[in-house]
VEXFIKE-544147 format. One record per residue (C-alpha): y, z, x; residue number from 1. Coordinates in Angstrom, 1 decimal. Layout:
<sites>
c2 Y, c3 Z, c1 X, num NUM;
...
</sites>
This chain:
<sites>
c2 121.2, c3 8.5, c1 66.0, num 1;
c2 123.0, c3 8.2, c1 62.6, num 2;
c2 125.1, c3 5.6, c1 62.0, num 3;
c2 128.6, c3 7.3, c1 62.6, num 4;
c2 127.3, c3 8.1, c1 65.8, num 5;
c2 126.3, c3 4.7, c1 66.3, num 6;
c2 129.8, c3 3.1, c1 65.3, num 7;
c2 131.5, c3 5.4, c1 67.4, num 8;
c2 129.1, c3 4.8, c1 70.7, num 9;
c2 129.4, c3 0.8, c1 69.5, num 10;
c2 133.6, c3 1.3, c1 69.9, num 11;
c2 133.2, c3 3.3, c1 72.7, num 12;
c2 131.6, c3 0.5, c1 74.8, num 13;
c2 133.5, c3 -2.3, c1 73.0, num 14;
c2 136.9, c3 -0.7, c1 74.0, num 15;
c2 135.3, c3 -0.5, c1 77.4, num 16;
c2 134.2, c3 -4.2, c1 77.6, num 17;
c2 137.5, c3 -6.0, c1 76.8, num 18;
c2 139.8, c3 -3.8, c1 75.6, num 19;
c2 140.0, c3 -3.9, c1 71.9, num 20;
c2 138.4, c3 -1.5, c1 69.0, num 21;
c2 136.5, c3 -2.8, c1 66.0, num 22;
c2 138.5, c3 -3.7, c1 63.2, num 23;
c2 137.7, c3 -1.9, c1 59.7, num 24;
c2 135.9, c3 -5.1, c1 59.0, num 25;
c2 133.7, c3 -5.2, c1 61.9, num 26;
c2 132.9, c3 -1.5, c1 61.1, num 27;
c2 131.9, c3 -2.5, c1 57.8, num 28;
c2 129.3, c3 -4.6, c1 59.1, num 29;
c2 127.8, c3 -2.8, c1 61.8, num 30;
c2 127.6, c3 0.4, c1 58.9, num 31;
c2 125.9, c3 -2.4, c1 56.3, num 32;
c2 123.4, c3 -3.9, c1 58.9, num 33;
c2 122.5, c3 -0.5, c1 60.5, num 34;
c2 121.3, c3 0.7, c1 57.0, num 35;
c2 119.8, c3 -2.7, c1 56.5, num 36;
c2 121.9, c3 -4.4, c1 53.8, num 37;
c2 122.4, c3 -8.1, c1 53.4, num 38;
c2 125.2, c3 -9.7, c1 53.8, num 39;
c2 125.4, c3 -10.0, c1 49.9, num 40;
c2 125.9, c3 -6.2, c1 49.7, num 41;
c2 128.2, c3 -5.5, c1 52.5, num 42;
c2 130.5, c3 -8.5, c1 51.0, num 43;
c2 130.5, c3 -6.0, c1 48.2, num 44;
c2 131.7, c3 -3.1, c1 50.4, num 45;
c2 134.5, c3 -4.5, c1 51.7, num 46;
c2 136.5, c3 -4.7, c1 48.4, num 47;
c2 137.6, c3 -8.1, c1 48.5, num 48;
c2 139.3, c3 -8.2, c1 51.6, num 49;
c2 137.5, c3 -11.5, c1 52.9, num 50;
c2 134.7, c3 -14.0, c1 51.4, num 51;
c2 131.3, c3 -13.9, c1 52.0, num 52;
c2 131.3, c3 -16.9, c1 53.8, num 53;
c2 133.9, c3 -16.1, c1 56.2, num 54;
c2 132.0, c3 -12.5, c1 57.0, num 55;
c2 128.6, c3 -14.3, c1 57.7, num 56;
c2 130.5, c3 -16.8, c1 59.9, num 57;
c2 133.1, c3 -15.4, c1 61.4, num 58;
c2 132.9, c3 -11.6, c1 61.0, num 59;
c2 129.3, c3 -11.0, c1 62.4, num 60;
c2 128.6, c3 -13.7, c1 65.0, num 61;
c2 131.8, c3 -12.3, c1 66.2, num 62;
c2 131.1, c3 -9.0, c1 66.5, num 63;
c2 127.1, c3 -9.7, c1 67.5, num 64;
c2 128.9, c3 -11.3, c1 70.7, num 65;
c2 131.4, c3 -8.1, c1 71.1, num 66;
c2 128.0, c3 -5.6, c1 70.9, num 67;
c2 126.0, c3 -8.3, c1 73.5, num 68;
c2 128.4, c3 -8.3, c1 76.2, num 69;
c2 129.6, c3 -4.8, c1 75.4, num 70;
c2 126.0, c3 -3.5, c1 76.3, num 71;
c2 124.4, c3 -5.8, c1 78.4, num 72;
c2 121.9, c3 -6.8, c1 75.6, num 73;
c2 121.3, c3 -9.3, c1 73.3, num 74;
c2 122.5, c3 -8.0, c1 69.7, num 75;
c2 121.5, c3 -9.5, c1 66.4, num 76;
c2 121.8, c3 -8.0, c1 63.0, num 77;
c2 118.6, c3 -7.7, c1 62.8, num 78;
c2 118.1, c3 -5.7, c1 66.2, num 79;
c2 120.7, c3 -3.6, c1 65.8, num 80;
c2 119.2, c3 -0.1, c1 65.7, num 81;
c2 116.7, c3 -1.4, c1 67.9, num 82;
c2 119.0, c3 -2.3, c1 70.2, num 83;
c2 121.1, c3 1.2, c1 70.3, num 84;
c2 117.9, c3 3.2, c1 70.3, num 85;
c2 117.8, c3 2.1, c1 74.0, num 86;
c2 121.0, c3 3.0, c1 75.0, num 87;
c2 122.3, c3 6.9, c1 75.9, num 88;
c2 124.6, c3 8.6, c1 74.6, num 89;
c2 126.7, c3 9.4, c1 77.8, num 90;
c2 129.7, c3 7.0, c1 76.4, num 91;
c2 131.0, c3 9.6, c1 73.6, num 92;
c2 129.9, c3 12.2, c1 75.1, num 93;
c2 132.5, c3 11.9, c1 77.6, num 94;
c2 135.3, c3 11.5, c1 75.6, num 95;
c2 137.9, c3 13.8, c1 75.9, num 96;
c2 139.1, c3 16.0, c1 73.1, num 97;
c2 142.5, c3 18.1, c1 73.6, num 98;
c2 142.2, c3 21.0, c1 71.8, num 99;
c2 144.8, c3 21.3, c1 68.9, num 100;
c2 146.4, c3 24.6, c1 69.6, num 101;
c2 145.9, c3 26.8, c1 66.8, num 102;
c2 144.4, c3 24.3, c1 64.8, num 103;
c2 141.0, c3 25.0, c1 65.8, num 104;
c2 140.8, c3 28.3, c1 65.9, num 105;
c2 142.4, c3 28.8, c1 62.6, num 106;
c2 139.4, c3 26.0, c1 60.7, num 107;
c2 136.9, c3 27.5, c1 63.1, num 108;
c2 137.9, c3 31.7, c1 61.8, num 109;
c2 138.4, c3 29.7, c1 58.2, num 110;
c2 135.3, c3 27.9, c1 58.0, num 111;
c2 133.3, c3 31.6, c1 58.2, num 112;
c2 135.0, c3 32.7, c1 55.1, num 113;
c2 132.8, c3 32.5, c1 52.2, num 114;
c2 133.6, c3 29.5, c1 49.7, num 115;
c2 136.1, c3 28.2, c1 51.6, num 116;
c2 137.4, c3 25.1, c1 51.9, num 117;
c2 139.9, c3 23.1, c1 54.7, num 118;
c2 141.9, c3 19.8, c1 54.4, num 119;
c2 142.9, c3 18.2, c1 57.5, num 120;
c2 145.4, c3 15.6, c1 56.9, num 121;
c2 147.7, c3 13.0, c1 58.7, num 122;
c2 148.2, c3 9.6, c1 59.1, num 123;
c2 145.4, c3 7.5, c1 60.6, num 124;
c2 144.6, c3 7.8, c1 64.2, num 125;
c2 145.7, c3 10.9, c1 64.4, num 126;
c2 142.3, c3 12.5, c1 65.5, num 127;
c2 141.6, c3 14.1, c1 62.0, num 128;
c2 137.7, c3 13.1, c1 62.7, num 129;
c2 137.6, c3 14.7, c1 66.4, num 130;
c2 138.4, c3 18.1, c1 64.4, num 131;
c2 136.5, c3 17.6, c1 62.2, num 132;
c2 133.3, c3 17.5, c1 64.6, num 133;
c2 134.5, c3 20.8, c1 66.5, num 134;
c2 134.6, c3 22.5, c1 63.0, num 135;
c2 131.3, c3 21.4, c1 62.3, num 136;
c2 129.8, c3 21.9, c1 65.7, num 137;
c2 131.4, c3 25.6, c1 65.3, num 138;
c2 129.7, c3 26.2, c1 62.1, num 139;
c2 126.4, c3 25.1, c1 63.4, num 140;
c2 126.9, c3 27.5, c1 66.3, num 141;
c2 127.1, c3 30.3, c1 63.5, num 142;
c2 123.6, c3 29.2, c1 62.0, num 143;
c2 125.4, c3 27.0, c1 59.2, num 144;
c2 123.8, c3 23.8, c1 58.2, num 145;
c2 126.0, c3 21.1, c1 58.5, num 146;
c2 126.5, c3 17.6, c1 56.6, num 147;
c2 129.2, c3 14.7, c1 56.5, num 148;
c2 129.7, c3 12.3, c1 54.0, num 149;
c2 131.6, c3 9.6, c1 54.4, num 150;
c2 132.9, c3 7.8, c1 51.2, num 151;
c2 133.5, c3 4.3, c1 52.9, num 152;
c2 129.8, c3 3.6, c1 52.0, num 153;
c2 131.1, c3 4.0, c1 48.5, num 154;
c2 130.7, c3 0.5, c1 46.5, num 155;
c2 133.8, c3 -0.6, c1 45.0, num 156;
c2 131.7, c3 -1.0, c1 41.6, num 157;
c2 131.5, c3 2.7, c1 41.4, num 158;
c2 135.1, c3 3.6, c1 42.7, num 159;
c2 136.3, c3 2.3, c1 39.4, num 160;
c2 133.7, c3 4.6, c1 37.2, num 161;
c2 134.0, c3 8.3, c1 37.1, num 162;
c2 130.6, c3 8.6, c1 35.3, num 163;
c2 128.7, c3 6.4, c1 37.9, num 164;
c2 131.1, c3 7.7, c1 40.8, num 165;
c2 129.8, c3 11.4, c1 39.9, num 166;
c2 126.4, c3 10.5, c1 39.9, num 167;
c2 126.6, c3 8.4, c1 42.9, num 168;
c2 128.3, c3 11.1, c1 44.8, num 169;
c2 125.5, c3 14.2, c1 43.2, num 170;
c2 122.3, c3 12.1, c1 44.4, num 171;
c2 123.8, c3 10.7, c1 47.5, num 172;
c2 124.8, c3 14.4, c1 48.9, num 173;
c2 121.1, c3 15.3, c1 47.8, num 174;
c2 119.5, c3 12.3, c1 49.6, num 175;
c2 121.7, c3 13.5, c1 52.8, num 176;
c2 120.2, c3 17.0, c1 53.2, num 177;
c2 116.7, c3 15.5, c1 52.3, num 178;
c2 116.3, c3 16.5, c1 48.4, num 179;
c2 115.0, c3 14.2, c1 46.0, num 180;
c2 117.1, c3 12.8, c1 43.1, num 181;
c2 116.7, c3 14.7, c1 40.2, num 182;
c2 119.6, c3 14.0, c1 38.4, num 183;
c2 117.8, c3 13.0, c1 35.1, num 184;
c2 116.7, c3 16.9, c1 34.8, num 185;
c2 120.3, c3 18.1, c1 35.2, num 186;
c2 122.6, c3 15.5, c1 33.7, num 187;
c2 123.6, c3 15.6, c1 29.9, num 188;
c2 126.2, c3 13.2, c1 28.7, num 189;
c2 127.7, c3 15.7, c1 26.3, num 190;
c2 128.9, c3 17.8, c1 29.3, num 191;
c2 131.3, c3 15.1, c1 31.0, num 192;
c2 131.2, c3 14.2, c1 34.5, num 193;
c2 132.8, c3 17.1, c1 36.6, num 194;
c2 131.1, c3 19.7, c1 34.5, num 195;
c2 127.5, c3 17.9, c1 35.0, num 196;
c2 128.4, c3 17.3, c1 38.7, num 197;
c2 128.6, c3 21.2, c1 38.9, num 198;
c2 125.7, c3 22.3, c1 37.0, num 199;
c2 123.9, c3 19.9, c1 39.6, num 200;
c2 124.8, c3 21.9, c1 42.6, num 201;
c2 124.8, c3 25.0, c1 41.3, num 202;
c2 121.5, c3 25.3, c1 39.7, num 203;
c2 119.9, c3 22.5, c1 42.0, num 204;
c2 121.2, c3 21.6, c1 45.4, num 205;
c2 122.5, c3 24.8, c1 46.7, num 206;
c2 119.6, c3 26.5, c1 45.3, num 207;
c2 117.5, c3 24.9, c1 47.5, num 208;
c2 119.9, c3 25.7, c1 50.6, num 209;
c2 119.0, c3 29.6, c1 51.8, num 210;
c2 122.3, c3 29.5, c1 54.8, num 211;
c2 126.1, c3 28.9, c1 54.6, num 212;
c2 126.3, c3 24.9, c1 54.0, num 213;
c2 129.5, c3 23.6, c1 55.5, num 214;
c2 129.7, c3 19.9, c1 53.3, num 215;
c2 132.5, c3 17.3, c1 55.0, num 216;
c2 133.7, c3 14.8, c1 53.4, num 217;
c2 135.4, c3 11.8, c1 55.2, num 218;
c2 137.8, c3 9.5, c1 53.8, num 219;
c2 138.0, c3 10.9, c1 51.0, num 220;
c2 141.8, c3 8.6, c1 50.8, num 221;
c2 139.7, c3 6.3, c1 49.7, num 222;
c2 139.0, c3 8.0, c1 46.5, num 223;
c2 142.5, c3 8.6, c1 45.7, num 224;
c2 143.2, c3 4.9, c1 45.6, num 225;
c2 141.2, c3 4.8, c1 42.4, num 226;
c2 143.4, c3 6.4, c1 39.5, num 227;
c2 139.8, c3 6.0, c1 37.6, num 228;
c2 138.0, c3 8.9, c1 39.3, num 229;
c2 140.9, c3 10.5, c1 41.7, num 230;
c2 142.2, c3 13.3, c1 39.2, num 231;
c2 139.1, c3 14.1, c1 38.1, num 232;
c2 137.5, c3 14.3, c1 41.7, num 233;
c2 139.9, c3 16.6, c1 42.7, num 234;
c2 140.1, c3 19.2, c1 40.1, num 235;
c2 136.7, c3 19.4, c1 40.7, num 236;
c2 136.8, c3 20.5, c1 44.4, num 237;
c2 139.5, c3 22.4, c1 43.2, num 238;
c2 137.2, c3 23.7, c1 40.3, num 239;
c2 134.1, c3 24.6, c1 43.3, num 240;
c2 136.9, c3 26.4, c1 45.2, num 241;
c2 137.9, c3 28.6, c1 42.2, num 242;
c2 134.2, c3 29.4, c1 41.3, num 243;
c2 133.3, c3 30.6, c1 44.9, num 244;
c2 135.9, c3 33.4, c1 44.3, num 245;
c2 134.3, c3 34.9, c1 41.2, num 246;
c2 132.9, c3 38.3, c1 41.6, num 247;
c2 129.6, c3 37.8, c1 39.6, num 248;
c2 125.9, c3 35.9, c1 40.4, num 249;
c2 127.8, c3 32.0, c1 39.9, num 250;
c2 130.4, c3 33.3, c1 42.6, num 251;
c2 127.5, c3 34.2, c1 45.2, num 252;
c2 126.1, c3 30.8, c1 44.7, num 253;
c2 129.2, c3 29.1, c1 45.5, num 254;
c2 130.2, c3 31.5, c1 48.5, num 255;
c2 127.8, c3 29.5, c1 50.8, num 256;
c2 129.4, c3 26.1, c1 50.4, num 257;
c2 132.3, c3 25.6, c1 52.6, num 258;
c2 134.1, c3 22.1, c1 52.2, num 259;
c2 136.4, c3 20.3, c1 54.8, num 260;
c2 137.9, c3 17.6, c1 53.5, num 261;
c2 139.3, c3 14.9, c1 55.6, num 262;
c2 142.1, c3 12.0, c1 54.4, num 263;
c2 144.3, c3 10.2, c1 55.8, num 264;
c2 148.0, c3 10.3, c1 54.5, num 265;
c2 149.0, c3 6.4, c1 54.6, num 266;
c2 147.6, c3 6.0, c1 50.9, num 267;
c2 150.2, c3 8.2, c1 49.7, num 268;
c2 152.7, c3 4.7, c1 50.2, num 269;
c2 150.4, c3 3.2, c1 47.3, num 270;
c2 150.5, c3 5.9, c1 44.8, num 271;
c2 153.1, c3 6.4, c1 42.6, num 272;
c2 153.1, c3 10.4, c1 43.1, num 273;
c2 155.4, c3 12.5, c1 45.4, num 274;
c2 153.3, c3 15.7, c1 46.5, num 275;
c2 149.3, c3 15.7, c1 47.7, num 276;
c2 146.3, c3 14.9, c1 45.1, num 277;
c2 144.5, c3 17.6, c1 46.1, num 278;
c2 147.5, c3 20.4, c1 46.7, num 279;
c2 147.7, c3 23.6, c1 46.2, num 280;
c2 144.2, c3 24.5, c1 47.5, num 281;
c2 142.5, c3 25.5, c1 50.8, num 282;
c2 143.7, c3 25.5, c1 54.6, num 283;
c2 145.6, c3 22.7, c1 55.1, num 284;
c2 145.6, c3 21.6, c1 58.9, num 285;
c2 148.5, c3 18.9, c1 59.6, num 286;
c2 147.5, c3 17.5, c1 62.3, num 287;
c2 151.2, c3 17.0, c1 64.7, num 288;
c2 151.1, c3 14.8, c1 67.9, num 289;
c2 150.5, c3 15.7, c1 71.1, num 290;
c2 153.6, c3 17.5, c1 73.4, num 291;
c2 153.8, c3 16.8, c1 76.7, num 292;
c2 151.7, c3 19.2, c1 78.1, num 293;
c2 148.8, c3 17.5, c1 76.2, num 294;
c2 149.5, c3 13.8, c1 77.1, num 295;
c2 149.9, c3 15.4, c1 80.9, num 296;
c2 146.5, c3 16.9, c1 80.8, num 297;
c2 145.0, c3 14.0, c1 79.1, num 298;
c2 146.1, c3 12.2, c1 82.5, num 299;
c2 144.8, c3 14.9, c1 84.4, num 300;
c2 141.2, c3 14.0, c1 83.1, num 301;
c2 141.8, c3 10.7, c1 83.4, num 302;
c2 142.9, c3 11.2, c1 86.9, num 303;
c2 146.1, c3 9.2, c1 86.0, num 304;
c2 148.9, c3 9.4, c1 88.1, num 305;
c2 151.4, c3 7.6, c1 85.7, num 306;
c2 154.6, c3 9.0, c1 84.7, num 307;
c2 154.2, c3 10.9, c1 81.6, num 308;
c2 158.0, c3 10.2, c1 80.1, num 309;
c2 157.3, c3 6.3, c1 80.2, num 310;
c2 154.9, c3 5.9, c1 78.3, num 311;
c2 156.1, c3 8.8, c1 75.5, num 312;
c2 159.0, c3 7.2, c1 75.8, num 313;
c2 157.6, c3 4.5, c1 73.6, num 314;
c2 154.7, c3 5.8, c1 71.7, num 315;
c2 156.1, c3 9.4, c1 71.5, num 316;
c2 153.1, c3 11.6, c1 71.5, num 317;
c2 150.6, c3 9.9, c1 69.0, num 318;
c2 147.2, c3 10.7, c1 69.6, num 319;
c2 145.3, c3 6.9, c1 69.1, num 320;
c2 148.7, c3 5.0, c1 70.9, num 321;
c2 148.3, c3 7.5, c1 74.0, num 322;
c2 144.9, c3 7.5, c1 74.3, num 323;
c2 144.0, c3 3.5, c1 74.0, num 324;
c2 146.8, c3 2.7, c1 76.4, num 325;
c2 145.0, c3 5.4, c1 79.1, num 326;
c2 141.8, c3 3.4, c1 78.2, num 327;
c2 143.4, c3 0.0, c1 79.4, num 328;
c2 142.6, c3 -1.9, c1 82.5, num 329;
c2 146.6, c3 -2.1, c1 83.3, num 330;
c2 149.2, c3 -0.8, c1 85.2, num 331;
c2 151.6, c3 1.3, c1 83.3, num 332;
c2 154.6, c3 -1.7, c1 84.1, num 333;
c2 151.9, c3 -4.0, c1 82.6, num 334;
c2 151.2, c3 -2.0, c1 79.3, num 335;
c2 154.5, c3 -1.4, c1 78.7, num 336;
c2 156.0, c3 -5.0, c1 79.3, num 337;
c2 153.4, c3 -6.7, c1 76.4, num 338;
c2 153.0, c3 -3.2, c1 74.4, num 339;
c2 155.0, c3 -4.3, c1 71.2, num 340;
c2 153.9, c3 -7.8, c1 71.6, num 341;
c2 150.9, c3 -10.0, c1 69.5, num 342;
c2 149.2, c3 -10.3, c1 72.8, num 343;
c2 149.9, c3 -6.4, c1 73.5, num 344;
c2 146.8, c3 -3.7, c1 73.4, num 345;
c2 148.8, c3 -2.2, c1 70.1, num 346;
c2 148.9, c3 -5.4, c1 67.9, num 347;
c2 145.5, c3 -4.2, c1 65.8, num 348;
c2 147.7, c3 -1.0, c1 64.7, num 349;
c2 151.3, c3 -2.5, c1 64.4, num 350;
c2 149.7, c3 -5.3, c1 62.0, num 351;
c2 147.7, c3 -3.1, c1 60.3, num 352;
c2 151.2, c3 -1.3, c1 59.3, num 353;
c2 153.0, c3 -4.7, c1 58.8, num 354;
c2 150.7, c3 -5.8, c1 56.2, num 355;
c2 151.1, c3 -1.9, c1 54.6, num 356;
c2 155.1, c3 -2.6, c1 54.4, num 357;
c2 154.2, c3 -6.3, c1 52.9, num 358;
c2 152.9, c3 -4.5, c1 49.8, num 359;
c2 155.9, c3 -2.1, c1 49.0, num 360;
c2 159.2, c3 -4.0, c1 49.7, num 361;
c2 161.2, c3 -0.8, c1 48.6, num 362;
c2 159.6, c3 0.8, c1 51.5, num 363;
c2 159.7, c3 -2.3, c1 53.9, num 364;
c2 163.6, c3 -2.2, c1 53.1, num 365;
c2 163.8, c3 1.3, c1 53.9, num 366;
c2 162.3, c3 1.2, c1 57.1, num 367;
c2 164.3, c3 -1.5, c1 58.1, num 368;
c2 167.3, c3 0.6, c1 57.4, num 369;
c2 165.5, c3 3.1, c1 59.7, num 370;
c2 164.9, c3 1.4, c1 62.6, num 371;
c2 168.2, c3 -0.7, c1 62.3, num 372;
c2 170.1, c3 2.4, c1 63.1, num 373;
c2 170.7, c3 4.5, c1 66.3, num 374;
c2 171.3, c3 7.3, c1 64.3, num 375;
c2 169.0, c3 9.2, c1 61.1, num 376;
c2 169.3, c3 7.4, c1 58.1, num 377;
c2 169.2, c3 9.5, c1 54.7, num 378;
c2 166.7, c3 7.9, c1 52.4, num 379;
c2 165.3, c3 8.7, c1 48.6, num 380;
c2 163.3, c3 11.8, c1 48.8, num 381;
c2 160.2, c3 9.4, c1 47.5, num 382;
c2 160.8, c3 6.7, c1 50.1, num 383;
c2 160.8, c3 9.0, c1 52.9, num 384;
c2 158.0, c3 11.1, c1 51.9, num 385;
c2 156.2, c3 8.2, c1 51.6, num 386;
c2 156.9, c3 6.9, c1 54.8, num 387;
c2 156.6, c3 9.7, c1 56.5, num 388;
c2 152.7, c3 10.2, c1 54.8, num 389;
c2 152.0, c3 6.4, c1 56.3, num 390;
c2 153.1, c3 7.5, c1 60.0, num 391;
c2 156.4, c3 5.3, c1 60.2, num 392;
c2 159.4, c3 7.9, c1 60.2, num 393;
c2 160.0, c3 11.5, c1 61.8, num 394;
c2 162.2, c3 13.7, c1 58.7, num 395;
c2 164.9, c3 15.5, c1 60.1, num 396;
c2 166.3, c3 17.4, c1 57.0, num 397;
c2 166.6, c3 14.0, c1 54.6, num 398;
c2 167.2, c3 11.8, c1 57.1, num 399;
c2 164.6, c3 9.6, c1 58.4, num 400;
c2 163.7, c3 7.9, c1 62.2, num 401;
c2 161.4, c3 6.0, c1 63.9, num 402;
c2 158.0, c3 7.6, c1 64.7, num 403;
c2 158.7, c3 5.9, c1 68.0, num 404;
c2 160.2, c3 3.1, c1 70.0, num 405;
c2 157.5, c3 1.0, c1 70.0, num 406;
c2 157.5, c3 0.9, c1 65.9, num 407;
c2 161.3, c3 0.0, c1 66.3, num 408;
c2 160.5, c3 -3.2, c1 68.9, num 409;
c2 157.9, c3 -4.3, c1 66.8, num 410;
c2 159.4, c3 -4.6, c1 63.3, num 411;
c2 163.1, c3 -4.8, c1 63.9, num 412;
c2 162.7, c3 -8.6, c1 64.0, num 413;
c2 159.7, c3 -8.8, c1 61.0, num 414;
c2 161.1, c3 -7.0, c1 58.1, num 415;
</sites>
């Protein structure tokens, strides 16, 4: 079992236990102790967003208690793996994926083309990492081989330098398909970073890879926080893109690498730009919320006989806010009573965009323009792009309105 297999069995059986997901700090820790850092070096990974004393204390006891009671066994850091070896795999495998009408079969007749490359964005929770894994299973069902690569086990030290970002990212993607580093043999200085990164793939790595290599990268938002290495980054899947569709031996190399690249929209809110760092290039799969039809037949599998209006009624058709509240040991009056409440099942999320809005008061003001207002409220084209990336507002023309009820309950009396 690899470790995002792990984290997402670990969830699974934690949302089961009592009701709540890991937080991004939790799944910091369980990704650090699975691959057997100390807590000295997965302080370092979570980029300053608690001390180290507070994450040995706090942090992991707490989340060694979560994993205990969540699988009946006693969990330590240092019996982690040990711990999940024993378990099956029965609680992701029966999670239940609504197909994305005609998402997937667009990625899945894309992802055969030679050289191509897919971008499935949205805001988070959307279930851009559930395509993502049909894609891939797809591919593999074609013969490809297959790998993901997640950049949250990216060290902020190396997110703020392109030169030891680009070698990070060459000798980690070789260590992932089981090649030695051999970065010394292909990497001159003279060259710069993006052209050296190149020159490593295409006379090295995909040399050594006879099939159609489908290479997904996860996260990849986080790179674009970093103004240090996010230009250059992209134009350099831009650059791989452009050399798969040359005609000549360089282009038949890069036909068999396919990328999909996964990010979420929300960092757009930080960056002072107004169109996608990567656009311009590949599929791009927006990922919309569900319609009725698809929150009915998620109840259907569920065996739920709630009434589909009330609960869209508040959460509209978002993929993470319908299927947690199915996954809840509560009636539907219950949910819905506490739902935009500190003590409701939704509070993890609804902080988690609270604390987004406390770092851009042009776009906390806006959104409280928004959701102060019964009717669609026109807003700067930046503002409401940006907004819109994060989740927050539906566009209708250049007017803006809440993504849902339950966003205007919660912040109407915060912001």
């Amino acid at each position: 079992m690899d470790v995002e297999s792990a984290i997402a069995l670990a969830d699974e059986l934690i949302l089961r236990s009592s009701g709540k997901s890991m937080n991004d700090l939790q799944r910091i820790v369980f990704r650090g102790a699975w691959q057997g850092k100390s807590f000295t070096e997965i302080h370092q990974d979570c980029r300053d967003r608690c001390g180290l004393d507070h994450l040995m204390r706090n942090v992991g006891p707490e989340l060694w208690k979560l994993l205990s009671e969540a699988t009946g066994t006693k969990v330590t850091k240092n019996h982690l793996q040990g711990a999940f070896s024993k378990l099956r795999s029965e609680s992701v495998s029966d999670r239940v994926y609504i197909d994305r009408v005609p998402f997937e079969q667009e990625c899945y007749s894309e992802i055969l083309k030679p050289g191509s490359l897919i971008r499935i964005r949205a805001a988070q929770d959307m279930g851009k990492t559930w395509l993502m894994e049909q894609v891939l299973s797809h591919a593999r069902q074609n013969g490809y081989r297959t790998q993901v690569f997640n950049f949250e086990l990216c060290d902020s030290t190396v997110l703020t330098d392109l030169n030891k970002f680009s070698q990070w990212f060459c000798a980690s993607i070789a260590h992932a398909i089981g090649l030695p580093n051999r970065l010394s043999e292909y990497w001159f200085d003279i060259f710069g970073c993006n052209y050296n990164s190149t020159l490593y793939f295409e006379n090295y790595l995909l040399q050594q890879i006879e099939t159609p290599f489908v290479l997904a990268l996860d996260k990849v938002d986080i790179v674009f926080e970093h103004s240090a290495i996010a230009t250059d980054f992209c134009a350099l899947l831009r650059g791989w893109n452009q050399r798969a569709m040359q005609g000549d031996e360089i282009g038949a190399i890069w036909k068999k690498l396919r990328l999909i690249i996964v990010h979420s929209t929300e960092v757009y809110g930080n960056l002072d730009i107004n169109h996608s760092p990567i656009g311009g290039v590949g599929l791009i799969v927006k990922l919309p919320e569900f319609n009725r039809d698809q929150v009915q037949a998620l109840f259907d599998r569920y065996q739920l006989d709630w009434n589909v209006d009330r609960l869209m009624n508040l959460v509209g058709g978002h993929p993470y806010l319908i299927q947690h509240a199915i996954k809840q040991k509560l009636s539907i009056d219950e949910l819905l009573q506490s739902a935009a409440t500190e003590s409701g099942i939704y509070s993890d999320h609804l902080r988690r965009h609270w604390m987004q809005l406390q770092q851009r008061t042009d776009l906390a003001i806006a959104f409280k323009q928004v959701i102060s207002s019964t009717k669609p409220v026109p807003l700067d084209p930046l503002q409401a792009f940006k907004l819109e990336s994060m989740g927050l507002v539906h566009l209708q023309g250049n007017a803006a309105i809440p993504r849902c009820e339950l966003y205007r309950l919660y912040f109407v009396d915060r912001l």
